[in-house]
N, CA and C atoms of all chains as a GROMACS GRO file, in nm:
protein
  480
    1UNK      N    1   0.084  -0.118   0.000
    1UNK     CA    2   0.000   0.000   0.000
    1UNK      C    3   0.088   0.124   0.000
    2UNK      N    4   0.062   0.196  -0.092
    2UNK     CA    5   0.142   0.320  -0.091
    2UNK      C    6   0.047   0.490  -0.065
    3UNK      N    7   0.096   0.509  -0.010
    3UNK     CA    8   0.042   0.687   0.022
    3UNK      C    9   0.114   0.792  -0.025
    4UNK      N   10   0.096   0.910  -0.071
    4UNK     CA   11   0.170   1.031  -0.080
    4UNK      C   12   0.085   1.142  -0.002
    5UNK      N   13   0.184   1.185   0.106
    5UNK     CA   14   0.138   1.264   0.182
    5UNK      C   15   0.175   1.428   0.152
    6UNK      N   16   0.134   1.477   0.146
    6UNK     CA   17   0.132   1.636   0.127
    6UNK      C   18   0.123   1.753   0.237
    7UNK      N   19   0.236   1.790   0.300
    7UNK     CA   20   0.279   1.860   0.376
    7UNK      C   21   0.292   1.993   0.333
    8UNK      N   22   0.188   2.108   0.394
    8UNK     CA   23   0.219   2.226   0.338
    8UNK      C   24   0.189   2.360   0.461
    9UNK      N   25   0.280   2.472   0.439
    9UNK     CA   26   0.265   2.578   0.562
    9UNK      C   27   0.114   2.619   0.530
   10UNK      N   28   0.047   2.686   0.640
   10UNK     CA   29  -0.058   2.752   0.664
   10UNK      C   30  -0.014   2.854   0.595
   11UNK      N   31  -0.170   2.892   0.571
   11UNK     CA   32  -0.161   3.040   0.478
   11UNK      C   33  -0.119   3.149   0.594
   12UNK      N   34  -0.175   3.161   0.705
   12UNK     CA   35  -0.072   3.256   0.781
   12UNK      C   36   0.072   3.265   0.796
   13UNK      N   37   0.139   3.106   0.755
   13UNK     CA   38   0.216   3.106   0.806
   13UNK      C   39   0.349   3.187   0.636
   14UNK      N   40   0.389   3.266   0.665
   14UNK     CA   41   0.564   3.308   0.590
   14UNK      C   42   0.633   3.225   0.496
   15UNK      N   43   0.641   3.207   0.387
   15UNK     CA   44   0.726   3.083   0.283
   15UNK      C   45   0.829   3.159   0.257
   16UNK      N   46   0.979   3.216   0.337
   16UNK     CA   47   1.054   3.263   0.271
   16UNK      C   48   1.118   3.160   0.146
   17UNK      N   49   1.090   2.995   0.159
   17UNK     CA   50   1.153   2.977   0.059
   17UNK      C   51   1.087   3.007  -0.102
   18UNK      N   52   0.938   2.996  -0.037
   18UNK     CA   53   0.884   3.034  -0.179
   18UNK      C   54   0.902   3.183  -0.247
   19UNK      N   55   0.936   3.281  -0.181
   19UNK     CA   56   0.905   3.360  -0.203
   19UNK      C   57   1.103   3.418  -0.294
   20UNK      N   58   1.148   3.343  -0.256
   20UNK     CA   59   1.297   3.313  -0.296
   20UNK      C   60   1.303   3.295  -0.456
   21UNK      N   61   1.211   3.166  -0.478
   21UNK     CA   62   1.189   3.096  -0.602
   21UNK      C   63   1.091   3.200  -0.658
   22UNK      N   64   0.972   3.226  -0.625
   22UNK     CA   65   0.946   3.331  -0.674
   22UNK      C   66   0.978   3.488  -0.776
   23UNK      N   67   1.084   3.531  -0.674
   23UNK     CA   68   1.215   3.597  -0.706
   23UNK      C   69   1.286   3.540  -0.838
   24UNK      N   70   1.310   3.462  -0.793
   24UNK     CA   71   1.404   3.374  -0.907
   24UNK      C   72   1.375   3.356  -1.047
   25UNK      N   73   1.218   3.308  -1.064
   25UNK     CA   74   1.092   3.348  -1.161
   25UNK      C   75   1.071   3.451  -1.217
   26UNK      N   76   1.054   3.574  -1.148
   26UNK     CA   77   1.037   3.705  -1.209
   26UNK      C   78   1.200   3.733  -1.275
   27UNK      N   79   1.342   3.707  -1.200
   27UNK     CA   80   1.406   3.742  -1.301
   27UNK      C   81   1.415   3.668  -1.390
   28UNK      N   82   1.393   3.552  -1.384
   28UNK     CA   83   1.398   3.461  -1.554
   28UNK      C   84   1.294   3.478  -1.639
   29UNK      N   85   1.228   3.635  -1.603
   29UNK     CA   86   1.121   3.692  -1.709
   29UNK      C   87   1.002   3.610  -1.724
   30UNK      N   88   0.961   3.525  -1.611
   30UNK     CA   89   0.806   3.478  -1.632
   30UNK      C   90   0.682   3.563  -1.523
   31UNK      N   91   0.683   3.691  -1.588
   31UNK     CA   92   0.634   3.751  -1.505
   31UNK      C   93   0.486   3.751  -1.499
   32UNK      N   94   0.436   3.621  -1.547
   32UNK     CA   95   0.283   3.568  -1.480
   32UNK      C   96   0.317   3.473  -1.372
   33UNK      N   97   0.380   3.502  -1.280
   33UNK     CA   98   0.373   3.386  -1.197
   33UNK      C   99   0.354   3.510  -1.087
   34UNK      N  100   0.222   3.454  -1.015
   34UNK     CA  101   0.144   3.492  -0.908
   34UNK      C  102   0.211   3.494  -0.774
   35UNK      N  103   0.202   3.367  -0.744
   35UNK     CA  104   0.274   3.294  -0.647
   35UNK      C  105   0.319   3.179  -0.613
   36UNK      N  106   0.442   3.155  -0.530
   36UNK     CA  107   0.502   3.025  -0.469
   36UNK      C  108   0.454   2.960  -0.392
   37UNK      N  109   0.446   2.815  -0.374
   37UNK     CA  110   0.470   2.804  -0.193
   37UNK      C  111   0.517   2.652  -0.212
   38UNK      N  112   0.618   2.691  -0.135
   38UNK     CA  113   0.662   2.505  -0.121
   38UNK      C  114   0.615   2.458  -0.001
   39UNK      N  115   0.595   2.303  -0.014
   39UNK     CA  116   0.557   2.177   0.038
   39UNK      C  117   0.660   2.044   0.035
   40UNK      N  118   0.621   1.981   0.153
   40UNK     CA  119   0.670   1.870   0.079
   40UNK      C  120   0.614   1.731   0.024
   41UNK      N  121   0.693   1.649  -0.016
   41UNK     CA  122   0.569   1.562  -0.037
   41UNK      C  123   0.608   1.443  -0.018
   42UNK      N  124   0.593   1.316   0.131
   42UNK     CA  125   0.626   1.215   0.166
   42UNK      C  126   0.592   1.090   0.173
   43UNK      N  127   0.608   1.013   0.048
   43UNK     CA  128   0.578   0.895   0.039
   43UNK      C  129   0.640   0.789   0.086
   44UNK      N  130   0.538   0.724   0.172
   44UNK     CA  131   0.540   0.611   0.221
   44UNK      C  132   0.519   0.447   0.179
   45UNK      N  133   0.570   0.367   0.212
   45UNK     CA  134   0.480   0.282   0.155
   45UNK      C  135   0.464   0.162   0.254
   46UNK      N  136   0.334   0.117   0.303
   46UNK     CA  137   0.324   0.037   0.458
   46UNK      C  138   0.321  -0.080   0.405
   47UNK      N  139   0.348  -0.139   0.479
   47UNK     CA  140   0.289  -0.324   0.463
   47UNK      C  141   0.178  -0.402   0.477
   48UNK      N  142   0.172  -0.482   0.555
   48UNK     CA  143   0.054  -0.583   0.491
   48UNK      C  144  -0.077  -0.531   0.627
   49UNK      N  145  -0.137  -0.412   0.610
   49UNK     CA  146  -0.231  -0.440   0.734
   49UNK      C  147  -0.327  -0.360   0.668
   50UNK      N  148  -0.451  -0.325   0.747
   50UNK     CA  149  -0.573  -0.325   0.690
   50UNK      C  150  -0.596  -0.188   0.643
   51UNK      N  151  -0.642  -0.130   0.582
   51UNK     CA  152  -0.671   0.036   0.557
   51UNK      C  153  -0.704   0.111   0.670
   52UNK      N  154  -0.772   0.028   0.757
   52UNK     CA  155  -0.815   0.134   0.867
   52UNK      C  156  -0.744   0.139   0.996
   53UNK      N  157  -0.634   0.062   0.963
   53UNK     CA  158  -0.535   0.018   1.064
   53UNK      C  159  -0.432   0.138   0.999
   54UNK      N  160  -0.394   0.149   0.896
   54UNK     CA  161  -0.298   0.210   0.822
   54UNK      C  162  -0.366   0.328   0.795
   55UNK      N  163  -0.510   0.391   0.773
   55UNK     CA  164  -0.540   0.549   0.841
   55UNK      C  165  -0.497   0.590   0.932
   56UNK      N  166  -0.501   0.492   1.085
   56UNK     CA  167  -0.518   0.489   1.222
   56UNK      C  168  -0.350   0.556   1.221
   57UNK      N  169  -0.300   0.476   1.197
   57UNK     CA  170  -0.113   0.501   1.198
   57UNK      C  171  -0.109   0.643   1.140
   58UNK      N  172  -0.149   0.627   0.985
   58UNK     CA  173  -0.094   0.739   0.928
   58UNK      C  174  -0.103   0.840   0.994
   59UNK      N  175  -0.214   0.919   1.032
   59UNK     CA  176  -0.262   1.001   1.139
   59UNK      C  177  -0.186   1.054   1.249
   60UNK      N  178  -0.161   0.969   1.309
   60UNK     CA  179  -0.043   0.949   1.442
   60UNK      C  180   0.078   0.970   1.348
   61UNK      N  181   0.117   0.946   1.253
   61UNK     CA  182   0.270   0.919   1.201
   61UNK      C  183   0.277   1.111   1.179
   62UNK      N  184   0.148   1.134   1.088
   62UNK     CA  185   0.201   1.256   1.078
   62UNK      C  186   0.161   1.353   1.207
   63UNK      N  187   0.135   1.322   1.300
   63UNK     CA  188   0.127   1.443   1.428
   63UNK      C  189   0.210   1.431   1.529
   64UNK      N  190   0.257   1.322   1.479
   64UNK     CA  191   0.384   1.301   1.557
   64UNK      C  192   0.498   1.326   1.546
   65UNK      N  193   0.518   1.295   1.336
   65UNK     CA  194   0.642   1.308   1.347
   65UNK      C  195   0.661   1.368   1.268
   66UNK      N  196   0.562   1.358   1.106
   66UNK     CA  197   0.612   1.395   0.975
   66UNK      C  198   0.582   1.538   0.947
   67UNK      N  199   0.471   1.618   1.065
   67UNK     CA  200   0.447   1.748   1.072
   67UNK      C  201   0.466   1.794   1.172
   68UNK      N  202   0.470   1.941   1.156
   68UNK     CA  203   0.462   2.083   1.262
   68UNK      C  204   0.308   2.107   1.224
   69UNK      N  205   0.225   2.080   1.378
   69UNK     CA  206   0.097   2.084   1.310
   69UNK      C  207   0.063   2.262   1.319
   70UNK      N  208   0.150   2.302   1.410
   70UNK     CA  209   0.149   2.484   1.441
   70UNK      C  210   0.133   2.549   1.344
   71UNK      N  211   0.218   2.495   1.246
   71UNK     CA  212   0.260   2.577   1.122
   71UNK      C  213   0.199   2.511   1.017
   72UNK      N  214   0.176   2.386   1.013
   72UNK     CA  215   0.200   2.295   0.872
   72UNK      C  216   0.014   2.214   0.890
   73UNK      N  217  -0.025   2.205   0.739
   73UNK     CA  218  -0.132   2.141   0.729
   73UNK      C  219  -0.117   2.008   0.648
   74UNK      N  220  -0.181   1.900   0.676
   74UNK     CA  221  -0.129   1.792   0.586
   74UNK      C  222  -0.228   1.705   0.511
   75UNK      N  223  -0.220   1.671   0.447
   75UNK     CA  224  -0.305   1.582   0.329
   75UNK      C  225  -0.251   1.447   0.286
   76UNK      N  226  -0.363   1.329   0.238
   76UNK     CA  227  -0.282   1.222   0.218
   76UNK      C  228  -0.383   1.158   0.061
   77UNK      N  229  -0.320   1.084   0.011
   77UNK     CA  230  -0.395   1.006  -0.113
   77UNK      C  231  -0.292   0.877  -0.157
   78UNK      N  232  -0.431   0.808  -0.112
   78UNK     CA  233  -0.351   0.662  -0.166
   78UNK      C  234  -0.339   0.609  -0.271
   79UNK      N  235  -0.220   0.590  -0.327
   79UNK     CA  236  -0.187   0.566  -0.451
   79UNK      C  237  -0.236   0.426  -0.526
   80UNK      N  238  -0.216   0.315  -0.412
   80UNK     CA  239  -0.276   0.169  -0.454
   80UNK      C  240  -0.306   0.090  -0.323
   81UNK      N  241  -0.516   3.060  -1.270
   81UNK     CA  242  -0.467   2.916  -1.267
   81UNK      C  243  -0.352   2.882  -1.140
   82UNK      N  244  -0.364   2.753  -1.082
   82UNK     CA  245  -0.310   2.706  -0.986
   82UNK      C  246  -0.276   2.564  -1.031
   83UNK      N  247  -0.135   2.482  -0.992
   83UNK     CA  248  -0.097   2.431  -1.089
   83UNK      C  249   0.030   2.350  -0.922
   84UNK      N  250   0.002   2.210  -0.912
   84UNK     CA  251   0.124   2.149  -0.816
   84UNK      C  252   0.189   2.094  -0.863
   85UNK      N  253   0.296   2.130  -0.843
   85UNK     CA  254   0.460   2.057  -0.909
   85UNK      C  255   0.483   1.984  -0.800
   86UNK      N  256   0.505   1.805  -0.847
   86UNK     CA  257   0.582   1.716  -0.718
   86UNK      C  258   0.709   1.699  -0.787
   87UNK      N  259   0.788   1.729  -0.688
   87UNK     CA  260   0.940   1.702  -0.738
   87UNK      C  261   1.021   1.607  -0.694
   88UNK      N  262   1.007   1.477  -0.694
   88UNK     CA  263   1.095   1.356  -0.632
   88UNK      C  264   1.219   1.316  -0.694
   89UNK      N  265   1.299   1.196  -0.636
   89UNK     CA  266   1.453   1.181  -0.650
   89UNK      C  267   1.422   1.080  -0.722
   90UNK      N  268   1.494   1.053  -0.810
   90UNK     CA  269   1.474   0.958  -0.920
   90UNK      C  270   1.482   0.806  -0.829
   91UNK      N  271   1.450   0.725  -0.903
   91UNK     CA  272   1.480   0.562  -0.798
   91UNK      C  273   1.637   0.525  -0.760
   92UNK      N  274   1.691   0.563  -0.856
   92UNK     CA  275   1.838   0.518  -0.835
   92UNK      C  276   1.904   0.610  -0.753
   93UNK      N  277   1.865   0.705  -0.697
   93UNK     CA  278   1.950   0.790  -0.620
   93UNK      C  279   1.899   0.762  -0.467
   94UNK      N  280   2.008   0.792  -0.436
   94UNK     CA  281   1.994   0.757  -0.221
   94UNK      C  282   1.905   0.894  -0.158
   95UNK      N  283   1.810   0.821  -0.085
   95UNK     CA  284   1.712   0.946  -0.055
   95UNK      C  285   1.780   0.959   0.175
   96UNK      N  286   1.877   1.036   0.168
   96UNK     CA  287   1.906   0.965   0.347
   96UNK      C  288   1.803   1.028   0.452
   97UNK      N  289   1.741   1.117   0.329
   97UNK     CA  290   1.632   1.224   0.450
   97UNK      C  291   1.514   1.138   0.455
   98UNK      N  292   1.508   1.112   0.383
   98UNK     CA  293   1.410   0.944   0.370
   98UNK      C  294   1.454   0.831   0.452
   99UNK      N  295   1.555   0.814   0.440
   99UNK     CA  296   1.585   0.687   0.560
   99UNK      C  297   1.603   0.690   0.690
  100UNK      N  298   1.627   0.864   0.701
  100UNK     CA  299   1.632   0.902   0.829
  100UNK      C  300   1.481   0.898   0.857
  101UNK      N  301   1.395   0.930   0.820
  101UNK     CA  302   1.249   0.928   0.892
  101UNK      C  303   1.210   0.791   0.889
  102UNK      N  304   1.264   0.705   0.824
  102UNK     CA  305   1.208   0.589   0.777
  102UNK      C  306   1.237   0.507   0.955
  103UNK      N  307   1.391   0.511   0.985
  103UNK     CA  308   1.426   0.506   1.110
  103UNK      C  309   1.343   0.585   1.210
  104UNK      N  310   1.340   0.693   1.214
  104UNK     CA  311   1.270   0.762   1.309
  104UNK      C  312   1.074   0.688   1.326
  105UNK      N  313   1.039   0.623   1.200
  105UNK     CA  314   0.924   0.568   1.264
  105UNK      C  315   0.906   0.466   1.319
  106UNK      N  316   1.078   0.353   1.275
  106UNK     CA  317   1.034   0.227   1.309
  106UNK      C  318   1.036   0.211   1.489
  107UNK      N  319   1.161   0.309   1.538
  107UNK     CA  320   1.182   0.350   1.664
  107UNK      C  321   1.032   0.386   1.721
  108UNK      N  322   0.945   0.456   1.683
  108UNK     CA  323   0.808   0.454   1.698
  108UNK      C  324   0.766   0.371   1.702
  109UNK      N  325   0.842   0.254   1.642
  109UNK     CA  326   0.695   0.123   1.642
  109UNK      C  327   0.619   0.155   1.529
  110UNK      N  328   0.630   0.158   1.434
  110UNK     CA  329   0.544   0.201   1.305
  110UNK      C  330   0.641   0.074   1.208
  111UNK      N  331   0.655  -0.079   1.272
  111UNK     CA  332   0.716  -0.207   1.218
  111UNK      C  333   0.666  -0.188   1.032
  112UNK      N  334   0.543  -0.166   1.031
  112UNK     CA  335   0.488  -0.213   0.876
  112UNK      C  336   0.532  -0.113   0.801
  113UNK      N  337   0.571   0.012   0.819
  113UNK     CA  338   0.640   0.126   0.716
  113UNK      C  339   0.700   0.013   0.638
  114UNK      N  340   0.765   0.048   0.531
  114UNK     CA  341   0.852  -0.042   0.496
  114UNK      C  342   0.982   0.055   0.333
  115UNK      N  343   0.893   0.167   0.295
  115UNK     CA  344   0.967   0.253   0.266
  115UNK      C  345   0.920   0.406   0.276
  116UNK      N  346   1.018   0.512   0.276
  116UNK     CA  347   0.973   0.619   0.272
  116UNK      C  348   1.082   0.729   0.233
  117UNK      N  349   1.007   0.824   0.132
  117UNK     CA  350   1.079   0.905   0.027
  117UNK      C  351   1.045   1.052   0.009
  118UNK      N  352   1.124   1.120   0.004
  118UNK     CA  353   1.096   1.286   0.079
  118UNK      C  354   1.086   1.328  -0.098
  119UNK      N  355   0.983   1.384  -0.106
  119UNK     CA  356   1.021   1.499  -0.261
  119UNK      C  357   0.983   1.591  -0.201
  120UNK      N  358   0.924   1.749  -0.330
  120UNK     CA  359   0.892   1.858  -0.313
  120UNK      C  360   0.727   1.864  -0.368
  121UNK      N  361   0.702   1.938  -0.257
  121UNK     CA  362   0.588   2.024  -0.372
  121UNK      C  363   0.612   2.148  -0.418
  122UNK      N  364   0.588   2.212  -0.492
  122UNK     CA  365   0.560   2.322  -0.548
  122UNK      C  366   0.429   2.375  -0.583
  123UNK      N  367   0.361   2.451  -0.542
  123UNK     CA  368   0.257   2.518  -0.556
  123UNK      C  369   0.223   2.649  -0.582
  124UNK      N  370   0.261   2.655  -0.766
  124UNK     CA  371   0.261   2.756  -0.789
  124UNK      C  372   0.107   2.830  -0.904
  125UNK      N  373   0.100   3.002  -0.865
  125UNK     CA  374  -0.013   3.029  -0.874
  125UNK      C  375   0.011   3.090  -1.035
  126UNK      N  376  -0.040   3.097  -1.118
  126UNK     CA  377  -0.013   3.187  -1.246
  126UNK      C  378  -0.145   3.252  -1.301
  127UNK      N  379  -0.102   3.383  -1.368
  127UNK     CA  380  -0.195   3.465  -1.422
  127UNK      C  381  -0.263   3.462  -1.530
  128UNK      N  382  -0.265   3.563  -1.574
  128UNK     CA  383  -0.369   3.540  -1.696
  128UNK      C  384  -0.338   3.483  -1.817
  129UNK      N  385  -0.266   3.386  -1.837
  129UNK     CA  386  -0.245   3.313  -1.940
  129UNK      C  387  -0.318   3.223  -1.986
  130UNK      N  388  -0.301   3.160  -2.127
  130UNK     CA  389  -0.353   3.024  -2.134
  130UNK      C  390  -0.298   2.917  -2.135
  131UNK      N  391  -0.370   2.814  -2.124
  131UNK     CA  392  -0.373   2.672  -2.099
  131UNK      C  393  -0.207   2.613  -2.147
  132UNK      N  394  -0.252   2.615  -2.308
  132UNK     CA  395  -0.060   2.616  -2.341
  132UNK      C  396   0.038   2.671  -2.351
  133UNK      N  397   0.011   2.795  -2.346
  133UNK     CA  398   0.125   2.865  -2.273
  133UNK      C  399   0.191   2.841  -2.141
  134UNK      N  400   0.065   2.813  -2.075
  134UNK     CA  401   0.127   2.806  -1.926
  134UNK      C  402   0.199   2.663  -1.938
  135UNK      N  403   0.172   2.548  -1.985
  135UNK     CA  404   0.242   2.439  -1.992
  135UNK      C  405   0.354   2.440  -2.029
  136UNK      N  406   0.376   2.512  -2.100
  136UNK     CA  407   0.513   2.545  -2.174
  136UNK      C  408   0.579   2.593  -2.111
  137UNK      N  409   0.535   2.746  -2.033
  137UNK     CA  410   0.649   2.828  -1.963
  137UNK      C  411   0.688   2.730  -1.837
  138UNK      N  412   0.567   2.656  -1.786
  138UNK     CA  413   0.622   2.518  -1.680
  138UNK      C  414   0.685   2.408  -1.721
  139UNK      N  415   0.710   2.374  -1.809
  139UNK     CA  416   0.792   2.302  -1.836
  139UNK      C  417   0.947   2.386  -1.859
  140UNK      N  418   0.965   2.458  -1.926
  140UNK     CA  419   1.109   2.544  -1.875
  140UNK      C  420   1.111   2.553  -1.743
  141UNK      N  421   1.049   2.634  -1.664
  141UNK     CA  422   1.052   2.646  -1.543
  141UNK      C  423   1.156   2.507  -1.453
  142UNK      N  424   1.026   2.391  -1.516
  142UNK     CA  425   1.090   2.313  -1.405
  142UNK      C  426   1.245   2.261  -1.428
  143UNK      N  427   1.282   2.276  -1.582
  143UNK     CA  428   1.396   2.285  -1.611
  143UNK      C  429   1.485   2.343  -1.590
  144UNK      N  430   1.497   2.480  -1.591
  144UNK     CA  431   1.553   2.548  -1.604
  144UNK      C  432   1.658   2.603  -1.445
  145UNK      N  433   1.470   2.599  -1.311
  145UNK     CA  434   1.491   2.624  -1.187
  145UNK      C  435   1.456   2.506  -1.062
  146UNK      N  436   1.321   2.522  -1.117
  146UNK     CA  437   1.310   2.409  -0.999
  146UNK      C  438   1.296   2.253  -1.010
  147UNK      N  439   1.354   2.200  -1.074
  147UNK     CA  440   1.437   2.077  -1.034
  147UNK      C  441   1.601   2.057  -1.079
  148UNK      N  442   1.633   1.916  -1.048
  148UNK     CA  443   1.737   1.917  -1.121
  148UNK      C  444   1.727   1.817  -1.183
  149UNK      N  445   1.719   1.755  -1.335
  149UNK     CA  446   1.690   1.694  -1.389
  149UNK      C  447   1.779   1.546  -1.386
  150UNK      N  448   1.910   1.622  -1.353
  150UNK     CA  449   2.018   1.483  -1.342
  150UNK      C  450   1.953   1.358  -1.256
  151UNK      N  451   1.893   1.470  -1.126
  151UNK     CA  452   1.870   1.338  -1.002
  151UNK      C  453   1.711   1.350  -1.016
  152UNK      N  454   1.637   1.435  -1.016
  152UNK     CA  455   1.492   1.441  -0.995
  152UNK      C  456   1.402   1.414  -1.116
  153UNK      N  457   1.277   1.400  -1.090
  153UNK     CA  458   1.196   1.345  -1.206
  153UNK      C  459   1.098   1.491  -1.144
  154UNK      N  460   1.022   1.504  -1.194
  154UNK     CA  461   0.884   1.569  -1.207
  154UNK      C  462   0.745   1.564  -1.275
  155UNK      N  463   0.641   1.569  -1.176
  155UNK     CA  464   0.538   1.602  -1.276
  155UNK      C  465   0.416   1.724  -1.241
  156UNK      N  466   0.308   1.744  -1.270
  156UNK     CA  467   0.192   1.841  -1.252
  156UNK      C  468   0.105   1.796  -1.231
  157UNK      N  469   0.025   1.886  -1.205
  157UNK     CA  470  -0.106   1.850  -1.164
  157UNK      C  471  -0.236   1.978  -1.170
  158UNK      N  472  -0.264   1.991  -1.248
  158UNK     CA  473  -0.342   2.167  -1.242
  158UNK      C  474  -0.461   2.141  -1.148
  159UNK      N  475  -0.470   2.238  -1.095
  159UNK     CA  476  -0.599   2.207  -0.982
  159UNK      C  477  -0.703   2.296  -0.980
  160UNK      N  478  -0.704   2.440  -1.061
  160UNK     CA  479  -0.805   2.453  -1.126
  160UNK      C  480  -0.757   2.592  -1.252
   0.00000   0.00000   0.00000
């Protein structure tokens, strides 16, 4: 079973890195680009147990470990 | 238009920020993980362009800045 999880700052929260790349964008003259924001994106892939056993985890995995829930909002979609 | 770039490490390359969490869950007790792989998101916003244009100027983009093609793969995802 595989997941890709999607880790991204709150809209309150500051992206200096996006805002870097951003930068970076406008001087390489693509000056329709609105805005940045980086994320990351952490795929997993679990073993042999049940979906609702492996929600149950995922859940816990990311408030435990794979996010800053202060800052960071997270999302998941299972791939197979 | 709003448009997510995932940016991951190709298969053949060593992911250690990945193996470091991969460790950090089994120490959790999270036994059934069995792999796990750090990419990027990118979530970027663009203006008033169209459809193929914007594909185009993103595809340089991701060439040009945000990835590196040697080690990373990429793809999109428009979201609306």
């Amino acid at each position: 079973m595989k997941v890709n999880i999607f880790v991204t700052l709150k809209d309150s929260i500051a992206d200096p890195q996006g805002n870097a790349i951003h930068g970076a964008l406008k001087q390489l003259d693509y000056k329709n680009v609105e805005d940045v924001r980086i994320g990351k994106l952490i795929e997993v892939v679990l073993g042999d147990i049940s979906k609702e056993e492996a929600e149950k985890q995922l859940q816990e995995m990311c408030k435990k470990l794979l996010t800053n829930p202060v800052i960071e909002n997270y999302r998941y979609e299972w791939v197979d």
